[in-house]
N, C-alpha and C positions, 0 to 999 in steps of 0.2 A: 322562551317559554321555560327550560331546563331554571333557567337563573331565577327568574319568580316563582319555579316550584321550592328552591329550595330556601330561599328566602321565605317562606311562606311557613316550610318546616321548621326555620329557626327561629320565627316569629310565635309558633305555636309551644316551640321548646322551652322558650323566655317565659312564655306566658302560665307554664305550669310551672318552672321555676319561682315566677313572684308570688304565685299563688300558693304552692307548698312554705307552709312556715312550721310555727309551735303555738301550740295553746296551754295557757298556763291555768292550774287550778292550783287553788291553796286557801282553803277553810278558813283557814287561820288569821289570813293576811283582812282588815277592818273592811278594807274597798268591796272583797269579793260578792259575786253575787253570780247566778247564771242569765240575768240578761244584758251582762259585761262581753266584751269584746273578745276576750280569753287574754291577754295582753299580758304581758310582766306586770302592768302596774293596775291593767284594770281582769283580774285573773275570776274567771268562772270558782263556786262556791262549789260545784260538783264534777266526778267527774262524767257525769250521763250527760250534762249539758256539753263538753267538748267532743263526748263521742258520738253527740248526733249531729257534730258538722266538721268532723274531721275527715280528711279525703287523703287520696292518694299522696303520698310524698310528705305529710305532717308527722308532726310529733306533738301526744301530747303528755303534758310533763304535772308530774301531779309531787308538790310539797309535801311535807312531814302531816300526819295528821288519820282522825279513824275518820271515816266515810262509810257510812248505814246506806248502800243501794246495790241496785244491781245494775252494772255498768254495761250496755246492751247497744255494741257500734252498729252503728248505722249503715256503715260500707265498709267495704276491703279495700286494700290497695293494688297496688300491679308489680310486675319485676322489676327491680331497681326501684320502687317509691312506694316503700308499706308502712302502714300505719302504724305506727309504732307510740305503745302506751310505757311511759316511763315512770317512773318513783325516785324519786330526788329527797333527802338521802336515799339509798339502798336501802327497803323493807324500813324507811320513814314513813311511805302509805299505807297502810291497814284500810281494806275493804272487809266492811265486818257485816254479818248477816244478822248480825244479834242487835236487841234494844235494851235501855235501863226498865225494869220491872220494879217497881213497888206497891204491892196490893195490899189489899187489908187482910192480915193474920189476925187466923186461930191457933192460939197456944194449946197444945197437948198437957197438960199440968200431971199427967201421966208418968209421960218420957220425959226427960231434960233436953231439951236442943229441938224438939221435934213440933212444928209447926204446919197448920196445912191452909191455905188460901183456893176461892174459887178461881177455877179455868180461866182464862183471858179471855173474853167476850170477842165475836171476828172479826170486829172493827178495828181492833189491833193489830193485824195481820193484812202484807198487801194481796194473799192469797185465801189456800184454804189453811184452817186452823191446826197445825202442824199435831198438837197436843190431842185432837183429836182422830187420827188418822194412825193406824198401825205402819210400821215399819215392814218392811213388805217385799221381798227380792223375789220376784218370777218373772214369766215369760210377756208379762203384760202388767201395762201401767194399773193397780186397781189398789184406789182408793177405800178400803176397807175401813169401817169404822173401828176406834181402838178398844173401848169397851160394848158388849160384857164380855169377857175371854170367856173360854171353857171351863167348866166347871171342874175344880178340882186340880187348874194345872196350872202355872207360872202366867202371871198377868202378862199380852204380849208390850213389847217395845213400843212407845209410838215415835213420833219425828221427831219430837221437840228436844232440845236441849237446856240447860239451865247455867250459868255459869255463876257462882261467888266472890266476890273480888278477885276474877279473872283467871278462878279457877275452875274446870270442869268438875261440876258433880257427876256422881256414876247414877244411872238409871238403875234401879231395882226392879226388878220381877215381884216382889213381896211383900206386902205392906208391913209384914211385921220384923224382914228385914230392914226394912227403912226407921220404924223403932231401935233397932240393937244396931245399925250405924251406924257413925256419925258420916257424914258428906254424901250421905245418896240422897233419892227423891224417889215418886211413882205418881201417877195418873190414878188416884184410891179406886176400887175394883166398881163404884160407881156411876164412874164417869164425870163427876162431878167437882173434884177438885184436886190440886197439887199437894201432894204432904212431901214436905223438906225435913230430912233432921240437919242441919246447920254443921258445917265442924267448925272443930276446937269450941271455946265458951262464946262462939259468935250468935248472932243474934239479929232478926231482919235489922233491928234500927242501928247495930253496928256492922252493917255487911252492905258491900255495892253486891244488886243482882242484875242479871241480862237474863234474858229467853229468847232463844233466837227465832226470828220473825219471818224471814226471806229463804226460798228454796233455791235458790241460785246466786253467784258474787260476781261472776262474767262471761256473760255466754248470751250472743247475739239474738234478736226475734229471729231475724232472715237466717236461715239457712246456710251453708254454701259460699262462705266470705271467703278471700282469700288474702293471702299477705297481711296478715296481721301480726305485730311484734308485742308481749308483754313482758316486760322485762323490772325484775328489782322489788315487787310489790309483797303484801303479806293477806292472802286469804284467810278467812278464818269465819267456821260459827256457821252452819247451812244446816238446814232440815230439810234436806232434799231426802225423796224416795229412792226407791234399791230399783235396779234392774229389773227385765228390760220394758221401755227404753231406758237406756245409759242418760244417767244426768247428772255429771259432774257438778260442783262447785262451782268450777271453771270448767268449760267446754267451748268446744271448735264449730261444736253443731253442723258436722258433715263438711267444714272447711278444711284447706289445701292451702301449704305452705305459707303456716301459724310460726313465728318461733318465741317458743316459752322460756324464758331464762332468767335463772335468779332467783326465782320467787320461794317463799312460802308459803304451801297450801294445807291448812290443817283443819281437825275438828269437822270438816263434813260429816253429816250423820252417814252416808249410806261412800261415794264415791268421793273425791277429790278432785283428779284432773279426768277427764274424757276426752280422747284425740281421736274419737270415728264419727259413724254416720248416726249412733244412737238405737238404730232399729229399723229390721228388714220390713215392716211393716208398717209404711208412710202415714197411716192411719192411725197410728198407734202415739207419733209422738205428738205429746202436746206441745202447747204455745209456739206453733207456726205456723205460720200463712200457707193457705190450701197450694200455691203454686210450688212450694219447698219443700213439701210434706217427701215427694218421690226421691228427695236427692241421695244419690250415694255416690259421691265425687271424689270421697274426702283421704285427705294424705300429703303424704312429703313435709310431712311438721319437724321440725325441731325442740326436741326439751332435755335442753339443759342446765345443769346444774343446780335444780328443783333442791326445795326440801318438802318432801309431803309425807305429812306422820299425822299420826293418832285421827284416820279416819274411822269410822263406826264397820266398813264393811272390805272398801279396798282403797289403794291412793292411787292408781293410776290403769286408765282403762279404756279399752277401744275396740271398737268393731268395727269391721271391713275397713280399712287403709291399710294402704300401700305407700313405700318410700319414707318410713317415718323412723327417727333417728333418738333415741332415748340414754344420752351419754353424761355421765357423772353427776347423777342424780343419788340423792338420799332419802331413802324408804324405810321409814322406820314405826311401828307400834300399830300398824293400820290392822282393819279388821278387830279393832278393839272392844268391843261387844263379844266378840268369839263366835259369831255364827255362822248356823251351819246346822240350826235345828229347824224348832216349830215355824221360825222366820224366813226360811231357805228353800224353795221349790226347788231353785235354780241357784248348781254353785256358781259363784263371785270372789269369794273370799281370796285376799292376801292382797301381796303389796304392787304387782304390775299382772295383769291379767287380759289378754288383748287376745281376738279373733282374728279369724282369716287377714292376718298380718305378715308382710316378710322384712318388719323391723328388724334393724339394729339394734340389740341392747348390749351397749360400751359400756365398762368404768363404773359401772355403778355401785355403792354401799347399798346391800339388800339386809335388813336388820331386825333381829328381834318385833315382826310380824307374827301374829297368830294365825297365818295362814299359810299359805304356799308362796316361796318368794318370787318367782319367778313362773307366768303360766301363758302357755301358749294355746288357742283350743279351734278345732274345723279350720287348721290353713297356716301352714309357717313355707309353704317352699319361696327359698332363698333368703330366710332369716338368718341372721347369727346371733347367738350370748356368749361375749367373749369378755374376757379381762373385769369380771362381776367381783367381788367381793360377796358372798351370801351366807350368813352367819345367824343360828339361834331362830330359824324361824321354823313356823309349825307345817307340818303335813311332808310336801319335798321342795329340796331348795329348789329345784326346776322341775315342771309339770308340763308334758309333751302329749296332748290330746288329740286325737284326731286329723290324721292329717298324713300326707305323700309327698314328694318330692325332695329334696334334703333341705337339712338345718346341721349347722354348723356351731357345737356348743365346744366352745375351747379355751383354756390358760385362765379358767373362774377357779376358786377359791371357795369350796364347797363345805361348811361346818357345821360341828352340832344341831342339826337338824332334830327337832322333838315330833312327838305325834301328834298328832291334830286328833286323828279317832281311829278306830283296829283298824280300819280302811290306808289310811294316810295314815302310814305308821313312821315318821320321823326318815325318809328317804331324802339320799342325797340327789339324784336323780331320778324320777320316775316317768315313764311313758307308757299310757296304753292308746291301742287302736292307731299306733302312730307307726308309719314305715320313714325310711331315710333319714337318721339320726346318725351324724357322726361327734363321737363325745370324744373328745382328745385332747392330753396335756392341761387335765384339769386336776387340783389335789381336792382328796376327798378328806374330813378328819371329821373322825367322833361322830358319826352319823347314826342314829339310832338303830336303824332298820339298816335295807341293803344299802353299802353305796349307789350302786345304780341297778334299776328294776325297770324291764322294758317285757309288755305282754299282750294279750290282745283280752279283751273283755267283752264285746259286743259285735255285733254284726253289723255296724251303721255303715252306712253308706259314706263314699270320698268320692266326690261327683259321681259319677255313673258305675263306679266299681267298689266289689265289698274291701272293708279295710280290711291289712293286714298288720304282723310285725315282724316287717322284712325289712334287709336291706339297712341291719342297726350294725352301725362299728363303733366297737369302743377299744382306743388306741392308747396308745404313750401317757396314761394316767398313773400317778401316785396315788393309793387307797390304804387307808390306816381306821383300825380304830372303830367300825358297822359293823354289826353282825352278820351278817354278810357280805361279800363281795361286787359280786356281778352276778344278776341272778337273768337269765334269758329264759325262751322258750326251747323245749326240744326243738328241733328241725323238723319242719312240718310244710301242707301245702300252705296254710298262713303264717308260715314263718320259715322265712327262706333267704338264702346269704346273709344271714349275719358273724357278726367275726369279733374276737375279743383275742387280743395281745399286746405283746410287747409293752405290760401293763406292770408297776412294780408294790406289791403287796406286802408293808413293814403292820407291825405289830397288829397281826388280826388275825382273829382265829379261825371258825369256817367260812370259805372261801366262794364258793360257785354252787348255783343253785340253778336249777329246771322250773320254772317258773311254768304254774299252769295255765294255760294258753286256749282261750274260745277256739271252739273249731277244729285245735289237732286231734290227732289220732286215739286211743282210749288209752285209758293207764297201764292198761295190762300190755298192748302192743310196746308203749313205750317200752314199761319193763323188759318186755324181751331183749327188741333191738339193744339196751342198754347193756344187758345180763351176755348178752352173746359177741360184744365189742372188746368188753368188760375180760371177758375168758379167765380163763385159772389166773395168769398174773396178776390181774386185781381184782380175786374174788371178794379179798378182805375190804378195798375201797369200797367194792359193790354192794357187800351188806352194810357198810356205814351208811351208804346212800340211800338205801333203802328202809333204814330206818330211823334215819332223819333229814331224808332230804337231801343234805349237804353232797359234792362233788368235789374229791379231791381233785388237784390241778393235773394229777395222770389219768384218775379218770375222766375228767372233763375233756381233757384233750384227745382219750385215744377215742371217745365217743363223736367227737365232732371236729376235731383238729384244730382246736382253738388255745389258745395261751400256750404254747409250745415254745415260744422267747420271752415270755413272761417269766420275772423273776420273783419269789421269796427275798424278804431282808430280814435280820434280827434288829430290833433297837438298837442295839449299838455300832450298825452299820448304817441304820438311817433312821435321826428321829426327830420331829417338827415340835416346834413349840409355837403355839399362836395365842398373841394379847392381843384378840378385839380390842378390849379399851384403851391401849394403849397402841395400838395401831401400825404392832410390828410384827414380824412372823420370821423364826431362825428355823435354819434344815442346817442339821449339825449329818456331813457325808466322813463316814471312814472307811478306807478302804476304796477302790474302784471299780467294785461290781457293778452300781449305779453308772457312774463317770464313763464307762465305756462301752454301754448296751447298742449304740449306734441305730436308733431306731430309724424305721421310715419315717418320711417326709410325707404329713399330709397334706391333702393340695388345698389351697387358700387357707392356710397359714404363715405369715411369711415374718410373724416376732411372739415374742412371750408377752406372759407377763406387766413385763419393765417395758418395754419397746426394745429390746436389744434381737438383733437378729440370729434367725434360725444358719446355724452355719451346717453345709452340707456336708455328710460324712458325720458330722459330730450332734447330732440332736440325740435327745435321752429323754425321756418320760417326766413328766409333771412341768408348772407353768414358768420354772426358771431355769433358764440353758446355759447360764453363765455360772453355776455353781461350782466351788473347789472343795479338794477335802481341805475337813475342819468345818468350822461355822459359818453360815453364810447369813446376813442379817438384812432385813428389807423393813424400809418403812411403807406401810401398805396404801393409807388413801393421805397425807400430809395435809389436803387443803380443804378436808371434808368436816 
C-alpha cells in the first residue's frame, strides 16, 4: 500500500510538472493572435489572453512591444510554482493605459498654439470617462463630477491625462493659464471640451496625441491571489482615482507573496504601485466579486528594484500587510500635482506611504518627491528604514504617524529636505502621535526645519489605549546643517523615557528644542520646572530659551539628562560633502574626537551603511564605521 501511495505522489508530481510550461506573447510576431496556443511559434497577441490560463508553476513571457489593457490573472500560484509574468527584453513590454487620440480641432486664432477639441464621447473608454470625473483623494471611492467647480477658485483636476509625442502635458487649473503656456491643457470650466496649447511650434497635424483610457495596468478581478511574480515590464499612463480605496496602477489587490521586480511604474494619475488590502471597508472596493470584497489577507510581497516616478499623488502604497519587503527601489518626482489642497481630504502624498505595516524599507534612492519620502501611519511595530538614501524631497524625509511598539530607523542618509507647507516644514525626521522610535546612525544634512521632530498632536486612539510620545531614542546620529536639532517633548505623562545622545552635531547652530506636546503639562508649569533645574548656572541659557525656544546642550541636559556624551564639531573637524547627482558623498574627519566616542551598540543593528560590521568597543555615530582621518569617499547607490 506504502509503495502505490507513493507512486501515486510521483505520478501527480510529473503531472504538474508537464503541465507547468511558458506562454509566449509577442504583438509583434505575424502568427499571433489570442485563440493561439501561447506557443513560441503560435504566441497569444495579448497579454490578458495568457493570464487567464496561466496556472501554478508557468511562465508567461511577454516580447518587446506597447500593449493597451489591463492585464487581470485569473489565478495565483503556490510555493515553489508562481506565476510569474516576464518581459523579454527587460522593460521591452510597455503595458500602457493610454490610446492614440485625434479629434476634430478648434483653432484659438487668438493664442498661437492653443486649440480646443470636444470631450471623448464614453464609448471610448472601457470604463467611466476619466475626463469627466474630478481627482479626488478621501476616505471613500466618490465619483464626483468634474465640472462646474466653485465659483471663483481653481478649476479642480480631473483623471484624464494627455500625452504629446510621448510627452506628459501638465494639467492647468486655469483656462487662461492654458493661453500663456505652452504644453499644458484643462477640462474649459464648461465641461464641454479639452483646450491644448501645443508646445514648441507643434500643432495637432504635426503631433502624435494619447489620452489615457484605462484606470488600471495590472491588478487582478479576484481578490487575494497569491504567488504571483512580475518582473522587467514598464507600466505607464492610468487615470486611476486617489484614495481610499488604494488603486494602484499596479496592485496585489489584498494578495500575499507578489514579487515585483524590475519594473517601471510611472505616470499614474493618483498611485503607482499598491501592496495592501485597498480598504477597511469591503463594500467600498469596487470591481470585485461579492465573495472578496471582505478579504484582508494580504502581505509577504517583495518589491524590488522598482523605478516608480512621476505619479500625480504617490508611487508606492499600502494598507494593512504584513511581511512585506521594499529594497532598492527608486522613487522619484511622485506626487507631481503637488497635492495637498482643495483635492486632499485625506493625506497621501509622497513617494512610499503604507499603513499598519511592519515592512522592511532597504536600499532605497528616495528623491526629489514633492511630498514626504518615506511615511508610515496607524501601525509600524517591527518595521525598519534602514540604509535609505532620502534626498530633496518635500514635507519630512521620514513621517512616523501613529503608532506603538518600536521601529527601527538606522544608517539612512537624510538630505535637504524642503517644506511642503508651515505644517511640513522641510523635516529630516518627523513623528507625531508615534511611541517607540529608535532613530540611530543616521546622517542628517541640510535639512530645513529640525533634523528630527517627534511630538504628540492628537488624542487618537492605538488600539484601546490613548497615543503617546514615549519611549523615542535617538542615538549615534551625525546632524549638520537644520535649524534645529533634535526638537522632543518636555517629559511629561504623554511623554515618557525618551533619550537623545551620543549624537554628533558639526556646523549647526541652534541645537535642541521642547517641542510642544498635546496633553502635557501647561507652559507656565513647564517654565518653572525648567527655570528651577536651570538655577543660577544657566540663568543666561535659560533666558535664551525662553525667548526663543532653543536649548543649549547644558541646558537640555541638566533639565532632562539627555546628550551628556553628545559632542559639538567645528567644520574643520568634521565636514560632509554630498553629490546626489553624482552619487557620491566624502566625510573629511580631523583630529579624533569623532574617531574615538565609543558609543553604544544598538540592538538589531549589526552593520552600516556599506554592509561592513559594527565592531564592538569601536562604534562611533553616523552610518559609516570604517571612517579614518582624512577623506573618506563612498559611492552611494552605483547600480541605481
Amino acid at each position: 500500500m506504502r509503495i502505490i501511495t507513493i507512486i501515486s505522489v510521483l505520478l501527480l508530481l510529473s503531472a504538474v510538472n508537464i503541465q507547468a510550461g511558458t506562454f509566449y506573447v509577442d504583438q509583434a510576431n505575424l502568427s499571433a493572435a489570442d485563440g493561439n496556443s501561447g506557443s513560441a511559434d503560435k504566441p497569444f497577441k495579448t497579454i490578458s489572453a495568457a493570464a487567464a490560463v496561466a496556472a501554478p508553476g508557468d511562465r508567461v513571457l511577454v516580447r518587446a512591444g506597447i500593449y493597451r489593457e489591463r492585464v487581470t490573472p485569473a489565478r495565483g500560484g503556490k510555493p515553489g510554482a508562481p506565476v510569474v509574468y516576464q518581459a523579454e527584453p527587460e522593460h521591452g513590454a510597455i503595458v500602457r493605459g493610454s490610446e492614440p487620440w485625434a479629434p476634430v480641432w478648434r483653432k484659438h486664432e487668438e493664442s498661437k498654439g492653443v486649440y480646443s477639441a470636444v470631450i471623448p464621447d464614453e464609448k471610448t473608454f472601457p470604463g467611466a470617462n476619466p475626463f469627466r470625473i474630478r481627482l479626488n483623494v478621501d476616505s471613500s471611492d466618490r465619483n464626483l463630477p468634474l465640472r462646474p467647480g466653485a465659483a471663483g477658485k481653481l478649476l479642480p483636476y480631473s483623471l484624464g491625462q494627455i500625452f504629446a509625442d510621448d510627452i506628459l502635458l501638465v494639467q492647468s487649473q486655469k483656462e487662461d493659464e492654458v493661453n500663456r503656456v505652452a504644453g499644458t491643457w484643462t477640462v474649459t470650466g464648461d465641461g464641454n471640451e479639452i483646450m491644448v496649447h501645443f508646445p514648441g511650434d507643434k500643432t495637432p497635424e504635426t503631433c502624435s496625441l494619447e489620452i489615457t483610457v484605462r484606470d488600471r495596468l495590472f491588478a487582478p478581478i479576484r481578490r487575494g491571489l497569491g504567488f504571483i511574480e512580475v518582473r522587467g515590464f514598464v507600466f505607464e499612463r492610468c487615470s486611476n482615482q486617489g484614495p481610499f480605496p488604494q488603486r494602484g496602477a499596479v496592485s496585489v489587490r489584498s494578495g500575499y507573496n507578489w514579487r515585483i521586480e524590475n519594473n517601471i511604474i510611472r505616470f499614474a494619475q493618483t498611485i503607482g504601485l499598491d501592496c495592501g488590502s485597498e480598504h477597511w471597508n469591503g463594500k467600498s472596493i469596487p470591481d470585485a466579486v461579492p465573495e472578496d470584497q471582505r478579504l484582508i489577507i494580504g502581505g509577504q510581497h517583495q518589491i524590488l528594484n522598482n523605478k516608480i516616478t512621476d505619479n500625480g499623488l504617490c508611487g508606492l502604497a499600502g494598507w494593512n500587510h504584513k511581511g512585506t519587503k521594499i529594497t532598492g527601489n527608486v522613487l522619484e518626482r511622485n506626487n507631481r500635482f503637488s497635492l495637498g489642497g482643495a483635492e486632499c481630504s485625506w493625506e497621501e502624498w509622497g513617494a512610499i506611504k503604507l499603513h499598519a505595516s511592519d515592512a522592511l524599507v532597504e536600499g532605497n534612492l528616495v528623491r526629489n518627491n514633492y511630498g514626504h519620502g518615506i511615511w508610515f501611519d496607524n501601525g509600524y511595530n517591527g518595521a525598519r528604514i534602514t540604509r535609505n538614501i532620502i534626498t530633496n524631497n518635500k514635507g519630512a524625509g521620514i513621517f512616523m504617524e501613529l503608532g506603538t511598539g518600536q521601529c527601527l530607523i538606522d544608517n539612512n542618509i537624510i538630505a535637504d529636505t524642503a517644506p511642503l507647507n508651515t505644517f511640513y516644514n522641510g523635516l529630516g525626521i518627523y513623528a507625531h502621535d508615534a511611541s517607540g522610535l529608535v532613530v540611530a546612525h543616521n546622517l542628517f544634512l541640510n535639512n530645513t526645519s529640525a533634523a528630527v521632530r517627534m511630538t504628540r498632536v492628537t488624542n487618537r486612539k492605538v488600539g484601546d489605549k490613548t497615543n503617546e510620545a514615549s519611549d523615542e531614542i535617538i542615538v549615534n546620529n551625525i546632524i549638520s546643517g537644520s535649524r534645529s536639532a533634535v526638537e522632543l517633548p518636555f517629559p511629561s505623562v504623554v511623554s515618557r523615557n525618551c533619550m537623545s545622545d551620543w549624537n554628533v552635531f558639526f556646523n549647526q547652530g541652534d541645537i535642541f528644542r521642547f517641542v510642544y506636546c498635546f496633553g502635557q503639562p501647561a507652559k507656565e508649569n513647564i517654565e518653572k520646572q525648567i527655570k528651577e533645574k536651570a538655577g543660577a548656572v544657566l540663568e543666561e541659557d535659560f533666558a535664551v530659551w525662553r525667548k526663543n525656544g532653543m536649548a543649549s546642550m547644558k541646558l537640555w541636559g541638566a533639565v532632562t539628562g539627555w546628550s551628556l556624551n553628545s559632542r559639538f564639531m567645528e567644520k574643520k573637524e568634521l565636514n560632509c560633502n554630498l553629490k546626489i547627482l553624482e552619487n557620491t558623498i566624502t566625510l573629511t574627519v580631523e583630529g579624533d574626537k569623532l574617531l574615538q566616542m565609543n558609543c553604544p551598540p544598538v540592538e538589531g543593528i549589526k552593520e552600516d551603511f556599506s554592509g561592513k560590521p559594527l565592531t564592538a568597543g569601536q562604534v562611533i555615530p553616523g552610518p559609516f564605521q570604517q571612517l579614518k582621518p582624512g577623506q573618506n569617499y563612498y559611492i552611494l547607490f552605483p547600480s541605481k
